[in-house]
N, C-alpha and C positions, 0 to 999 in steps of 0.2 A: 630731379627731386620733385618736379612740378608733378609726374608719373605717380609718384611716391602717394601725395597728396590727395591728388585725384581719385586714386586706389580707397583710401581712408572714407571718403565722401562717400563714394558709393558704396564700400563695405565698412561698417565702423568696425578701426580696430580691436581686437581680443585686449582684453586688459591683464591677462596672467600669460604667461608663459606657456604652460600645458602641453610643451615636449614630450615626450618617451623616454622614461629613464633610465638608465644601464640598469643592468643585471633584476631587470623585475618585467610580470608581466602585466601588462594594462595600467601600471602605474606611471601618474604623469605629473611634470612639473607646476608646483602649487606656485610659484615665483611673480610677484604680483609687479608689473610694470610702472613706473611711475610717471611720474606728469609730466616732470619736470623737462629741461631741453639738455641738460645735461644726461649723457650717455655714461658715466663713470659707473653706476649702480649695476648697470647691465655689462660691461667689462667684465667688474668683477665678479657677477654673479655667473654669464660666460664662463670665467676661467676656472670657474673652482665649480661649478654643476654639469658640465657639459664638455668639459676637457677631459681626451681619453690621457689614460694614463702611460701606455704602451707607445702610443707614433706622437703625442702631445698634441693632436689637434682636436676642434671642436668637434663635434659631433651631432648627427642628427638620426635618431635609431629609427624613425620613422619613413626617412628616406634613404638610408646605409649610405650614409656618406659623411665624410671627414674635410672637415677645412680648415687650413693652415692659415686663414689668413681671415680676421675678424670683421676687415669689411666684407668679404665673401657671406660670413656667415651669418653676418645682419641681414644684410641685403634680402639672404635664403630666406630667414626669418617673416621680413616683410609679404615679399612676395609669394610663400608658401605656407604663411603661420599666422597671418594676418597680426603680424606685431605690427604695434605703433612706429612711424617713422621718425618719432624722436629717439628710438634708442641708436640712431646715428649720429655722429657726431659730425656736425657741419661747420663749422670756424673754426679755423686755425688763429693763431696768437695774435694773426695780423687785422681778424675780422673777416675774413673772407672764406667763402669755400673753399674746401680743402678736396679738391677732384678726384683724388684717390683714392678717397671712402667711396665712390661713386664709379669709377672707372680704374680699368689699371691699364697702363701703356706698354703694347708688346714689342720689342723688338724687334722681332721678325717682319711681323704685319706693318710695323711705323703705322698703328694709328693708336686713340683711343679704345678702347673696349669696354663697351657698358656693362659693370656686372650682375646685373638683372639679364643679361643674355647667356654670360657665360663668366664662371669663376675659374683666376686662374689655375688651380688644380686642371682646370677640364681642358683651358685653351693651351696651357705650354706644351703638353707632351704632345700633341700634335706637330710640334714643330723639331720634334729630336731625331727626324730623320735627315733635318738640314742640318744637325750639329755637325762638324766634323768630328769624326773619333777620336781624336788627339787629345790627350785628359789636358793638352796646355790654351784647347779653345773656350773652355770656361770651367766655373769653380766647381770643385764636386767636397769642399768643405764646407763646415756648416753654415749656412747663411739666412739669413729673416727675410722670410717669404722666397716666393719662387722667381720671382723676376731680379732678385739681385742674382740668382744664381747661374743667369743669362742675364748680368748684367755686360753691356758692350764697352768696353775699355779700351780708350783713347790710342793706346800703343801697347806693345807687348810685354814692355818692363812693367808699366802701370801693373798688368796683371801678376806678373810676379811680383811685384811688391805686396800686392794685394793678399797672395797666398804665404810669400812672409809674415804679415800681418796674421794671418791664421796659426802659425807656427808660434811667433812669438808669443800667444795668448796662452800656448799650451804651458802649463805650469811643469815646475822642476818634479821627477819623480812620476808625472803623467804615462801614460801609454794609448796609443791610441794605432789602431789597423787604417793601413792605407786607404782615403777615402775613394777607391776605382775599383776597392776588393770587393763593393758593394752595391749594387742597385740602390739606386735612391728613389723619395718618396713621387716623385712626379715620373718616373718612368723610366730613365738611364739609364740604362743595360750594367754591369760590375764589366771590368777593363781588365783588370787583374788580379794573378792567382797567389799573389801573396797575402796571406790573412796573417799572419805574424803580427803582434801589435809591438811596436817600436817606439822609442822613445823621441823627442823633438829632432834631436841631430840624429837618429841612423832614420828616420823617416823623411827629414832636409834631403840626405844623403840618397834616399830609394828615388824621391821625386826625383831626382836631378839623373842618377845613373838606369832609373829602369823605364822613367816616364819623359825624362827632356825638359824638362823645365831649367831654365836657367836662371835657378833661384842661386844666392850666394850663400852655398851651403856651411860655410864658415862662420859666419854668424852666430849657428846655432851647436856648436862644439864647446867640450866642456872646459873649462876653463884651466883644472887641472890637467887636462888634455895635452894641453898646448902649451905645458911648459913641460922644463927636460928633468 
């Protein structure tokens, strides 16, 4: 943060926004930054000025790039846009820095990573050639940000529970194509040639007989199913 700072001294920051806006040309964001150390105003101005609508991430047309993840695109912000360093948010509930506005920890690498060096969009898919192929080595369901999606799980049930948990969220009547039918946004190649979209139990049922997942695919059967 002390970088952050230091940055502001030497250049004073922009007091408006003045991004590149979708679908115009030369026109740019009038969004005027405030004082305050509170970051909420820029969240929301964030998510609703500069959120594409299509992949859901931010956006910056000036530099064609998209980030899924807000401290990323603060960060960008500062160090390329000369925003104020208050539109970060630094204390968490407890008063203390919150490290993760600031860095995000890779699991691969086992360290810290600054994200004024590199955002995770940029650093994970670097690492998808150490994944193993086997859709049961990490989640390829939806998940908030990129690093729970290589998040490391204590044991292997853990992780099936974890993709139960995915399953159970899906609502009655839902459909949804197998999450390996697809390339995802960080890079992951699609795993599988079934694009059918299925319902929570025959997609329980796909993971388990086409992918190996040892979820307990019973679970998620209907309930008139399962009586005579």
């Amino acid at each position: 943060m002390d970088e952050f700072e230091n940055k502001e001294t030497e250049s004073p920051p922009s007091t408006t926004c003045s991004m590149a806006q979708s679908g115009s040309t030369g026109k740019r964001c009038k969004y005027k930054y405030r004082s305050t150390k509170s970051p909420r105003s820029h969240r929301s101005h964030a998510c609703h000025a500069h959120r594409d609508g299509q992949s859901k991430g931010l956006v910056c047309y000036d530099h064609s790039t998209i980030f899924r993840n807000i401290h990323d695109f603060r960060v960008h912000l500062i160090m390329l846009h000369s925003a104020p360093s208050s539109i970060i948010a630094l204390e968490s509930s407890l008063g203390e820095i919150a490290p993760e506005t600031l860095v995000f920890w890779c699991k691969f690498c086992e360290v810290w990573i600054p994200r004024k060096e590199s955002s995770e969009d940029e650093h994970f898919p670097s690492h998808i050639g150490n994944v193993d192929s086997a859709i049961a080595r990490y989640c390829r369901l939806p998940c908030t940000g990129l690093s729970s999606q290589f998040r490391r799980f204590p044991h292997q049930r853990s992780f099936f529970q974890h993709v139960e948990g995915h399953l159970q969220a899906v609502g009655a009547g839902e459909h949804m194509v197998c999450p390996a039918a697809s390339a995802t946004a960080n890079g992951i190649p699609a795993q599988c040639a079934d694009i059918e979209a299925l319902d929570k139990e025959c997609l329980a049922k796909h993971l388990v007989d086409a992918h190996g997942l040892l979820i307990d695919a019973n679970k998620f059967v209907k309930a008139n199913d399962s009586t005579d």
